[in-house]
VOGU-3710 file (C-alpha; in Angstrom, 3 decimals, decimal comma):
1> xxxxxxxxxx> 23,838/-59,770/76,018  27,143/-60,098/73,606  28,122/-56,660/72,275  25,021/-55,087/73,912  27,007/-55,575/77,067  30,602/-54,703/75,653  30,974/-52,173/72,989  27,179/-51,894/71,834  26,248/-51,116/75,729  24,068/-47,678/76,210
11> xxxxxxxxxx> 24,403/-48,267/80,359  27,946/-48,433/80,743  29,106/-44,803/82,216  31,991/-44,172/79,335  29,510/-45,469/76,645  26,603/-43,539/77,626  27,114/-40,344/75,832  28,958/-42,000/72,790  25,951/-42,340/70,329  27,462/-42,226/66,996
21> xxxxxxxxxx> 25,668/-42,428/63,970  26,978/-43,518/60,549  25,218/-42,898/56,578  25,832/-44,403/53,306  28,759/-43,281/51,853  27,322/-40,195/50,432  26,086/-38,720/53,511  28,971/-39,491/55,803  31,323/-38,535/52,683  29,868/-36,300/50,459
31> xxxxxxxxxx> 28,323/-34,101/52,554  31,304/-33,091/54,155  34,039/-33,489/51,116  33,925/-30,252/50,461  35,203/-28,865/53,775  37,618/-31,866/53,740  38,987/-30,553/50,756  39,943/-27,536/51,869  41,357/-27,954/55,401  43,462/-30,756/54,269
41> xxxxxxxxxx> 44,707/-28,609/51,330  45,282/-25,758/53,782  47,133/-28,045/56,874  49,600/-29,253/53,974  50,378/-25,236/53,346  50,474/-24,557/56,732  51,183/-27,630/59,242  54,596/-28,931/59,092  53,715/-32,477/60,325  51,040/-32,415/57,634
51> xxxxxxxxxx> 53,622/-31,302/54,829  56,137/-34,014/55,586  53,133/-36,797/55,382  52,494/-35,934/52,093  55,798/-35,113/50,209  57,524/-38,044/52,467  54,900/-40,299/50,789  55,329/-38,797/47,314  59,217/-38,601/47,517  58,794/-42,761/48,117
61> xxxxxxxxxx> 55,919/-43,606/46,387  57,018/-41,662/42,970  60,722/-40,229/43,643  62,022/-38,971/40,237  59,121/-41,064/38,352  58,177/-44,288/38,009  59,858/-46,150/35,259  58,162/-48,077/32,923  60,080/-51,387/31,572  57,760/-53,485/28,988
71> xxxxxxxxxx> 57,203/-57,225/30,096  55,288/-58,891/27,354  53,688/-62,276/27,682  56,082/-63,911/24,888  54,588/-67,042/25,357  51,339/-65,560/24,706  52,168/-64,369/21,808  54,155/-66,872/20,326  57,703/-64,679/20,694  61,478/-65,970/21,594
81> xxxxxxxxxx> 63,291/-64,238/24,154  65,327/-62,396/21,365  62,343/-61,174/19,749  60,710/-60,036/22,595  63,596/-58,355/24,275  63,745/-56,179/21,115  60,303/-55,690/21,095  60,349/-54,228/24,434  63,313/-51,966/23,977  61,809/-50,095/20,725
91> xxxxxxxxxx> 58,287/-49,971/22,828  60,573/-48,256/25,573  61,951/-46,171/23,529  59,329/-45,097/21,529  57,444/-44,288/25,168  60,417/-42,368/25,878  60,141/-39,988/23,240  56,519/-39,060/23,998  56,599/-39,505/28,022  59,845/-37,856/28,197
101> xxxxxxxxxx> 58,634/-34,155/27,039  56,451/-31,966/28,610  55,299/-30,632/25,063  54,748/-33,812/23,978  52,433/-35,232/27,216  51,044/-32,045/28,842  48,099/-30,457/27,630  49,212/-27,431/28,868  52,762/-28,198/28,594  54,151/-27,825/32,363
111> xxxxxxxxxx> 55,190/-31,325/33,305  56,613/-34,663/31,701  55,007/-37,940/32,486  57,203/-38,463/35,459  56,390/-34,943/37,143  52,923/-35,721/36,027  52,719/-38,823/38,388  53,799/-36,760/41,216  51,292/-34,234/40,728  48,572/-36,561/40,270
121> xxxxxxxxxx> 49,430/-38,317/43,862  50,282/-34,867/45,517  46,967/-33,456/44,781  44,820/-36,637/45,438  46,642/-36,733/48,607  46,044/-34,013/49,380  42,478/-33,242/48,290  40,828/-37,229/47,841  41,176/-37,286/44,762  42,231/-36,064/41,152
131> xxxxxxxxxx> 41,212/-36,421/37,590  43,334/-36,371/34,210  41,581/-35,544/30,805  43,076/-37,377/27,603  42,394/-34,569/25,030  43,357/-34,886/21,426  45,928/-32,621/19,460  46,902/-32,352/15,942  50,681/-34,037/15,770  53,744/-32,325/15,202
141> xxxxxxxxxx> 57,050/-33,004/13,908  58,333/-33,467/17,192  55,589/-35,207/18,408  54,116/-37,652/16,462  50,952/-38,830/18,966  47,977/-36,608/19,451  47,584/-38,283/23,357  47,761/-35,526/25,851  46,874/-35,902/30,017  45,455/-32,608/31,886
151> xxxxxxxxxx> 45,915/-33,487/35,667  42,847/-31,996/37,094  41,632/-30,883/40,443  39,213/-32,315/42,556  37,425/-29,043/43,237  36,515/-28,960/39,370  34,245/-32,029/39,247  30,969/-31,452/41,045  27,693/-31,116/40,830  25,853/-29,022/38,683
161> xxxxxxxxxx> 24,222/-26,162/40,582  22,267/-23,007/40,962  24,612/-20,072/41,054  22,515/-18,656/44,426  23,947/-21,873/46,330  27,076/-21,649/48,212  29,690/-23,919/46,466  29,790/-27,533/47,903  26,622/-27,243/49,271  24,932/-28,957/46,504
171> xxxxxxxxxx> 26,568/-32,922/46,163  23,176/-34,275/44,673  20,917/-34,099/41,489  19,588/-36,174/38,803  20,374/-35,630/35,060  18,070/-34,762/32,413  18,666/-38,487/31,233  17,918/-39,896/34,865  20,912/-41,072/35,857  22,404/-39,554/39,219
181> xxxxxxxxxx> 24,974/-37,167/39,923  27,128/-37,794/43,399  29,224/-34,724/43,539  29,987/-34,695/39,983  30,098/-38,099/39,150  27,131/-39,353/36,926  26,450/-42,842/37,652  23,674/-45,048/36,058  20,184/-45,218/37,637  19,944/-48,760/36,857
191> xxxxxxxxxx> 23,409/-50,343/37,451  24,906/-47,577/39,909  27,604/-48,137/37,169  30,070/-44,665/36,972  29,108/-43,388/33,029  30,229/-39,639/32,905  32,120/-37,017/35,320  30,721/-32,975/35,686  33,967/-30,588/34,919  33,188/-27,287/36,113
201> xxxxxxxxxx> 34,697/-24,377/34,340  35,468/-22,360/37,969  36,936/-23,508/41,377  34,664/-22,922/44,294  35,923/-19,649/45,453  37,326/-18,272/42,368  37,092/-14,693/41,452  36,245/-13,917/38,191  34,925/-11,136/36,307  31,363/-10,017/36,558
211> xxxxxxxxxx> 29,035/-11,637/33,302  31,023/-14,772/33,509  29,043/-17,957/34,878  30,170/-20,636/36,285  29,631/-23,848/33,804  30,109/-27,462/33,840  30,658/-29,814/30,634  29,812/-33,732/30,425  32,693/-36,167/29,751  32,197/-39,794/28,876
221> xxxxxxxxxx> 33,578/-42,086/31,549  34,309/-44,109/28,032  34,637/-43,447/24,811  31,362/-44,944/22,904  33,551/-46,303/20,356  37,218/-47,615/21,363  36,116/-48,191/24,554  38,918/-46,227/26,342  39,118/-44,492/29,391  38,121/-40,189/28,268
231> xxxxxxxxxx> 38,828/-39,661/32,130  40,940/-41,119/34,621  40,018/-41,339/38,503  43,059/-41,341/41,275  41,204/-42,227/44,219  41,622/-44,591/46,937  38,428/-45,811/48,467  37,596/-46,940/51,624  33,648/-47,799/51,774  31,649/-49,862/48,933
241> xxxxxxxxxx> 29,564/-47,560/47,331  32,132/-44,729/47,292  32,781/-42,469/44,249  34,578/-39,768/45,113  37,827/-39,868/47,429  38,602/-39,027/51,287  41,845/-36,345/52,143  44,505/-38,302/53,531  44,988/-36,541/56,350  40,921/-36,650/57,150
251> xxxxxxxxxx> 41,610/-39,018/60,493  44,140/-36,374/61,869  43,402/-33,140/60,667  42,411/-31,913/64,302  45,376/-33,495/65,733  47,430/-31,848/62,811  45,830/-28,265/63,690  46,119/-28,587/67,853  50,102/-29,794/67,279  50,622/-26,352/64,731
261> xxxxxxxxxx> 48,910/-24,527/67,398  51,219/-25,529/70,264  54,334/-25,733/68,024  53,737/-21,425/67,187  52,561/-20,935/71,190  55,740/-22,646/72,262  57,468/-20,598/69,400  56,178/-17,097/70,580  57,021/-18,063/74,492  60,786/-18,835/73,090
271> xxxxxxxxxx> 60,839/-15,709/71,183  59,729/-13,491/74,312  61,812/-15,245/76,364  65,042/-14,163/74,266  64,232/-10,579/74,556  66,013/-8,912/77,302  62,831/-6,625/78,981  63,588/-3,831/81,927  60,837/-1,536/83,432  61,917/1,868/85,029
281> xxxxxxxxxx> 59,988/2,024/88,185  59,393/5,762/89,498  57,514/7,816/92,344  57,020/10,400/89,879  53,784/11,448/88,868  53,103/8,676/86,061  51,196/11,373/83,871  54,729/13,083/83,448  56,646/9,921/82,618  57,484/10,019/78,600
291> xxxxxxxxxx> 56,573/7,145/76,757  59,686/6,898/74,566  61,726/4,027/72,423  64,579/3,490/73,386  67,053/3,434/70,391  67,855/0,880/68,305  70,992/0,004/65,635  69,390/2,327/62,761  69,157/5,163/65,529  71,901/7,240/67,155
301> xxxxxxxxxx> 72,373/7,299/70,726  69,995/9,514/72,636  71,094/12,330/74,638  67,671/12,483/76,091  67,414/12,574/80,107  64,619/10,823/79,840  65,411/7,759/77,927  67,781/5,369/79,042  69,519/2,675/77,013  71,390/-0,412/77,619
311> xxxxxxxxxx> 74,901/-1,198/76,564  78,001/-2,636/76,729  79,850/-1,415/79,880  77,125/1,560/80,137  76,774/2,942/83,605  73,489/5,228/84,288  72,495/7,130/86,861  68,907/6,991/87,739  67,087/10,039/89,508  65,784/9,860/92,675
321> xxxxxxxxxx> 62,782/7,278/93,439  63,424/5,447/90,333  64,944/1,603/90,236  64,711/-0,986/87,559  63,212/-3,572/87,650  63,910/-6,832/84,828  61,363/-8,961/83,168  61,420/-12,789/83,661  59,267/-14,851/81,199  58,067/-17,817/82,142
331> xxxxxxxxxx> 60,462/-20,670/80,111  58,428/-23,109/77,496  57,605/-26,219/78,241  60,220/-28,791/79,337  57,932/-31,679/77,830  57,309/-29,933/74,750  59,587/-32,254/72,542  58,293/-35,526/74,251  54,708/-34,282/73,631  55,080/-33,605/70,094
341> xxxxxxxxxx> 56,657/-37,154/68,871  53,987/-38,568/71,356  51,634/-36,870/68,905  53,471/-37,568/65,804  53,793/-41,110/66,376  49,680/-41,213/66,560  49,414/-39,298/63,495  52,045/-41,627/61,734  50,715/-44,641/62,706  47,174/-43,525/61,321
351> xxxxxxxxxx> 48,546/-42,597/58,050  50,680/-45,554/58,326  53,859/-43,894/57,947  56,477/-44,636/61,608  57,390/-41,839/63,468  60,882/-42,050/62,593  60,108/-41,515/59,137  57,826/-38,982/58,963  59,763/-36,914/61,047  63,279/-37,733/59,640
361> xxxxxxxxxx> 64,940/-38,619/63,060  66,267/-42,145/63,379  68,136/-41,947/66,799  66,762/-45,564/67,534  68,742/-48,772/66,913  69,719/-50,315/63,827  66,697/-52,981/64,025  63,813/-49,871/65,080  65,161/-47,789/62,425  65,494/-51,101/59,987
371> xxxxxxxxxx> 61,731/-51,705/60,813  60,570/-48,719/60,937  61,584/-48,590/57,158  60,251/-51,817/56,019  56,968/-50,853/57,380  57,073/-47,437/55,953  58,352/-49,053/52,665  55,114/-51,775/52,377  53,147/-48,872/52,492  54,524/-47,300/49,762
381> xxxxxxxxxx> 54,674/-50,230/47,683  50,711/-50,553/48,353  50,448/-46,918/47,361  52,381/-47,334/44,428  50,448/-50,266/42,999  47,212/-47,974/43,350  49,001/-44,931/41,429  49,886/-47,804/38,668  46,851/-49,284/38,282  44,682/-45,644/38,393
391> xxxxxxxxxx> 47,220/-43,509/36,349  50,061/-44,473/35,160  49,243/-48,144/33,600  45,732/-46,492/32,016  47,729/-43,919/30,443  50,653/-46,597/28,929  47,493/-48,552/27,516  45,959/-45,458/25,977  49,237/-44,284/24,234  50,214/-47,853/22,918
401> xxxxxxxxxx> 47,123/-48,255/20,977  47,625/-44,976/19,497  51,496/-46,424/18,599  50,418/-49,242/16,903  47,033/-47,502/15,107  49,926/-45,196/13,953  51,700/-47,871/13,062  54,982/-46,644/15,061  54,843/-49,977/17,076  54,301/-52,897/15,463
411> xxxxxxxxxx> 51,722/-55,760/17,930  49,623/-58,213/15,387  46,734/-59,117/16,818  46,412/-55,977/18,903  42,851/-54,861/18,242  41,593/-58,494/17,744  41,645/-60,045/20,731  41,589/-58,239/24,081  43,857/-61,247/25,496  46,460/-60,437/23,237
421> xxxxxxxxxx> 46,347/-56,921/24,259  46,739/-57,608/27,432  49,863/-59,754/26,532  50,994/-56,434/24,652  50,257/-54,142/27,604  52,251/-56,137/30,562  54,952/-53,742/32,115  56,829/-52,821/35,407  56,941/-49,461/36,752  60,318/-49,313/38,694
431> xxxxxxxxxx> 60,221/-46,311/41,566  62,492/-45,626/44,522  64,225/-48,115/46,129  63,674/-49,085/49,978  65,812/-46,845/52,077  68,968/-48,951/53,359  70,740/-48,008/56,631  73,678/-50,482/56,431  74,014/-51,390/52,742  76,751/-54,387/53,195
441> xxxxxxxxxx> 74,430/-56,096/55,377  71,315/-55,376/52,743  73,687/-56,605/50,205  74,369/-59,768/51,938  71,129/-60,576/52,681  69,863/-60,240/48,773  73,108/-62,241/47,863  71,432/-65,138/50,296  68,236/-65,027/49,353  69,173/-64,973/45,506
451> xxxxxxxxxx> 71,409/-68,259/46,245  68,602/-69,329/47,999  66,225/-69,223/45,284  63,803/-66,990/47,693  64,273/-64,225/44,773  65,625/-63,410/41,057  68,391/-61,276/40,465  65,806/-58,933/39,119  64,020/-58,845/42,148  66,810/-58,051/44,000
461> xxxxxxxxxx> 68,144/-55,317/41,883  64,623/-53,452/41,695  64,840/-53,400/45,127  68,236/-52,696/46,167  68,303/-49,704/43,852  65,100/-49,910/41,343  68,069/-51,265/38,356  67,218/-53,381/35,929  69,855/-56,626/36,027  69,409/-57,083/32,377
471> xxxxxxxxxx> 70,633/-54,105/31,173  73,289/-54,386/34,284  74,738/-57,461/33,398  75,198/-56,143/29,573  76,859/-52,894/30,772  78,963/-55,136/32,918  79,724/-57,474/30,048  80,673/-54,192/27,813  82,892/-52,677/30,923  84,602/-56,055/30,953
481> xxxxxxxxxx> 85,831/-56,185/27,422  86,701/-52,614/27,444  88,933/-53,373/30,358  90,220/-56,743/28,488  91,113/-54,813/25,761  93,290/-51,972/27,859  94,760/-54,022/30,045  94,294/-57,344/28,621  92,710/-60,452/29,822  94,755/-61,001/33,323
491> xxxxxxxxxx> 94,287/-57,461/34,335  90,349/-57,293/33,508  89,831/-60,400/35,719  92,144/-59,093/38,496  89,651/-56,365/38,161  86,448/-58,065/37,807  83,886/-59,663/40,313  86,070/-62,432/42,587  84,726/-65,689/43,745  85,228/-67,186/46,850
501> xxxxxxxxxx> 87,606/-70,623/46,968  85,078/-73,796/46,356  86,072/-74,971/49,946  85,721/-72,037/51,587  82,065/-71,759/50,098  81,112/-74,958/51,253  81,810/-74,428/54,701  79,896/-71,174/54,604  76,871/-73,467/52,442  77,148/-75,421/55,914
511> xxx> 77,188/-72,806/58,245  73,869/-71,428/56,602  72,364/-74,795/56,591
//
């Protein structure tokens, strides 16, 4: 009856042996993070398919760094346009000079904020996850804000455990206050609620000297008193009830390892193949044939009667009962290039990225390869938002309260009402554009849709080539009078933007219409 019949059905021949059996989220995830972890770590090192998923997803998702652009609720909080727009370019600015220096956003001083963001995806990509500590330093005369972020590790936060058990094979305790502990991450026994994360001082399979222990240390999900974020979660979950983050490449990591495998056979047959291989074949007495190399280009020609060599218009004379006899390798696989972008386009579609993107070959038409993009780039837009709202947003939050404790950044009303905060807090984070294949017909297409009212001129410059038209139309403004004042007036509108005759644009109005 219903499913019992269909996809439920224990009769059916190619049903019968599929029994599969499926947890909470901490037995089908938990349990097996750990090995997760490492394979998909170790198939981005080592599988090219697997390499281009994740750095083609970082290259779009983050590019150079996503660019933060303060949008204030004016009306919120009671601001003109003028006011506001000043506002926001001292907040920039101010963001700029901590965000912009490794020294002055690194804890250990490696990356800026934009090299940060990439790191953070790349690594929860690649493991499920990734933390970032906010520690405190004293300030500086070049950096006046104590807020640092350490990008952390997903290996790092588990579960307290006995140093006789294998690493990872431990994902569940309770704590000495009662709460639980779900590989690393201390939730409340009451509320399920996340309250603190486990930092371990050692990664799994670290070597370290013998006397040292491995040891973990409690962080506050929250600080008891501001109420801030101590730790910061990049994760992307896919199950209610999850709390710690699945490898992206988890659905295809045996597909990834079977398509390395045959990509190096294929390899090795190619590379035997291109060596030229003879045999000598003799009626000697095999016992008396000498097992000699035959020279190479660091060795001089051998005089030796007993080792021949091949050469360039060499003739040899072979003694009596002897006769060569030439190797012939059997040739790789014809199919071998259909079969791999049959795989690749499985793989892509699971991780949602088209073939033709992740493997960089767009021999299709203009409309596949258009599409194929636009897919790819919704994607990335969804991946984006979830980087935003896990990292980089958090992080913006955290520093501006510090600016305008400090008094560097000036927000009334800041720490009295979390609604005006919020009206405070409202940016954009401007990344990579979409990928255009033939930009005059991209361009024509935003210039209709602006006309159109279907979108802003800001929406169409973030995405045509992540701009802001703001500060575009007052560069263009300044480029105009500079020009006025070379050439004068007549020669800086000869050179400026042209409009089309008012009859001429009404038939085209018509033609749209």
């Amino acid at each position: 009856m219903g499913y019992g019949d269909a996809g439920a059905s224990y009769v059916r021949k190619a049903l019968k042996a599929f029994i599969a059996q499926s947890g909470s989220p901490r037995d089908d995830i938990d349990t097996h993070n750990f090995t997760l972890r490492q394979r998909g770590r170790m198939l981005y090192m080592a599988a090219p398919i697997a390499t281009a998923a994740i750095r083609t997803t970082c290259t779009n998702v983050v590019g150079v760094g996503l660019a933060m652009k303060s949008r204030i609720d004016r009306e919120a909080l009671g601001l003109s346009p003028e006011q506001a727009k000043a506002w926001q370019r001292q907040t920039e600015a101010e963001w700029k000079l901590w965000a912009g220096k490794k020294q002055c956003c690194d804890a250990i001083g490696v990356c800026n904020f934009d090299e940060m963001q990439k790191l953070a995806l790349m690594s929860a990509l690649m493991a499920g996850d990734c933390f970032a500590l906010l520690p405190r330093v004293p300030v500086t005369p070049v950096s006046p804000y104590s807020l640092r972020v350490k990008v952390v590790e997903a290996d790092l936060v588990s579960t307290p455990d006995a140093l006789t058990v294998l690493p990872g094979t431990i994902t569940e305790a309770q704590a000495p206050n009662g709460n639980f502990i779900y590989d690393g991450v201390e939730v409340d026994k009451d509320t399920s609620a996340i309250v603190a994360y486990h930092f371990c001082n050692r990664y799994p399979f670290e070597v370290y000297t013998i006397g040292e222990t491995r040891k973990w240390q409690r962080v506050l999900a929250y600080g008891e008193k501001t109420g801030l974020p101590n730790v910061l979660h990049i994760m992307e979950p896919e199950r209610a009830g999850q709390y710690r983050g699945v490898t992206f490449l988890a659905p295809v990591i045996e597909q990834l390892l079977q398509i390395r495998r045959y990509t190096e056979s294929e390899l090795m047959a190619a590379l035997v193949q291109s060596f030229f291989t003879a045999w000598i074949e003799t009626e000697a007495d095999p016992a008396t044939i000498p097992m000699n190399e035959v020279g190479g280009e660091e060795q001089e020609i051998s005089h030796d009667p007993n080792e021949y060599e091949m050469g360039s218009g060499s003739v040899i004379h072979l003694r009596v009962g002897e006769k060569v006899k030439f190797g012939n390798p059997n040739i790789p696989t014809n199919g071998f290039d259909t079969f791999v972008k049959a795989v690749a386009t499985q793989i892509g579609a699971a991780l949602e990225i088209p073939r033709d993107v992740l493997l960089k070959e767009f021999n299709s038409s203009y409309s596949a390869s258009r599409g194929a993009l636009l897919e790819a780039y919704r994607v990335f837009k969804s991946r984006r938002k979830w980087l935003v709202d896990d990292f980089c947003q958090p992080v913006y939050e955290i520093w501006l309260a510090e600016a305008v404790a400090r008094g560097r950044v000036n927000a009334p009303g800041f720490f009295a009402d979390p609604r005006i905060r919020a009206a405070w807090c409202g940016t954009q984070w401007i990344g990579p554009a979409q990928s255009q294949i033939d930009p005059k017909k991209e361009v024509d297409a935003a210039i209709q849709a602006v006309d159109r009212g279907f979108k802003t001129h800001q929406q169409a410059t973030v995405e045509m080539d992540g701009g802001d038209w703001d500060e575009n139309v007052e560069q263009l403004a300044r480029e105009k009078a500079a020009l006025s004042a070379i050439s004068g007036p007549a020669e800086a509108e000869k050179n400026g933007p042209k409009e089309e005759p008012e009859d001429k644009e009404d038939e085209e109005n018509e033609r749209n219409q």
